[in-house]
N, C-alpha and C positions, 0 to 999 in steps of 0.2 A: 474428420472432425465435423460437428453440427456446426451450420451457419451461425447457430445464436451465438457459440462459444468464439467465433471470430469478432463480431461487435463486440462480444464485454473485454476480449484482451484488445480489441483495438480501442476502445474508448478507456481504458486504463491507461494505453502508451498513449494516449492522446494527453490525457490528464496530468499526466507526469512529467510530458514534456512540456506544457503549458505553464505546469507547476516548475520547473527547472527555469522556464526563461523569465518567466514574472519574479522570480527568487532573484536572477541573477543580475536584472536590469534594476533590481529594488523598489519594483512594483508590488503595492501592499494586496495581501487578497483579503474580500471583504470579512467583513465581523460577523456579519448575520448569518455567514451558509457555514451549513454544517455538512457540504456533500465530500469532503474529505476525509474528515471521520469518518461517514457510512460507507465511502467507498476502500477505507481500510479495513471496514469491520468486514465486505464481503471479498472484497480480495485475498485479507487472511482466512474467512471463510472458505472459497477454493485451493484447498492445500491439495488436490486432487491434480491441477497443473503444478506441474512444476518452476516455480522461482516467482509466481504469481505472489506470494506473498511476501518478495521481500521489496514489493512494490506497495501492498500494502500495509508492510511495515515503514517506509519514506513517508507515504502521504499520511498516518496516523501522528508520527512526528512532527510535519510541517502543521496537520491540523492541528496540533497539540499549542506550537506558536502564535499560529496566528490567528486563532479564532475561539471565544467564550465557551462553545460546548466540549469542556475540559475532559467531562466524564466519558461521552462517547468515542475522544480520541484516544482517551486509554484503554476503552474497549478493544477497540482496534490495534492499538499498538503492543498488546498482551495476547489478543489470538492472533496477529500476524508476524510476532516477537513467537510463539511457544514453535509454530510451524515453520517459519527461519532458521529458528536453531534446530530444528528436526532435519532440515535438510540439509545445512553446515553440518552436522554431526554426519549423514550420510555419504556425504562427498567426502567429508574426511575419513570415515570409515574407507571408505574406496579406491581413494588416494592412496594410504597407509598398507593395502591387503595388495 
C-alpha cells in the first residue's frame, strides 16, 4: 500500500473518532467548517477501499446536522450512501452464495 493512502485512512479514523467523542460528550462542532461534508464527499469518493465509505457516509450525516452547508453534505451522503449500499449488497450476495 502507498504511504499516501495510509494518511488519508488514518486521518479519516482520526476524524471519526474525534467526531464520536465530541458527539458523545455533547460537544457542538463548529457552524462555519464544512470539512465534514468534503471529507464525506471524498471518502465516498474512495469506493476503490473497501468500507471507506461507510465512514463517509457517518460524517456526511453528522455534517448534514451540525453545520449550514446543507447541500455539500448531501453530496456526500448520496455518493457515499450509492457505494455502501454497493458493498452491503456485496457481502450479502457472499454471505447468501
Amino acid at each position: 500500500m502507498d504511504p499516501s493512502w495510509g494518511v488519508i485512512i488514518g486521518s479519516a479514523i482520526g476524524t471519526l473518532v474525534l467526531t464520536i467523542v465530541s458527539v458523545i460528550k455533547g460537544m457542538d462542532v463548529k457552524h462555519e467548517t464544512k470539512g465534514y461534508a468534503i471529507a464525506s464527499i471524498i471518502l465516498g469518493s474512495l469506493f476503490i477501499i473497501p468500507f471507506v465509505c461507510f465512514v463517509g457516509l457517518l460524517l456526511g450525516v453528522i455534517s448534514y446536522r451540525k453545520t449550514e452547508w446543507k447541500k455539500l453534505s448531501i453530496v456526500g451522503i448520496v455518493i457515499s450512501g450509492i457505494f455502501s449500499l454497493m458493498y452491503f449488497l456485496l457481502i450479502l450476495a457472499k454471505l447468501t452464495s
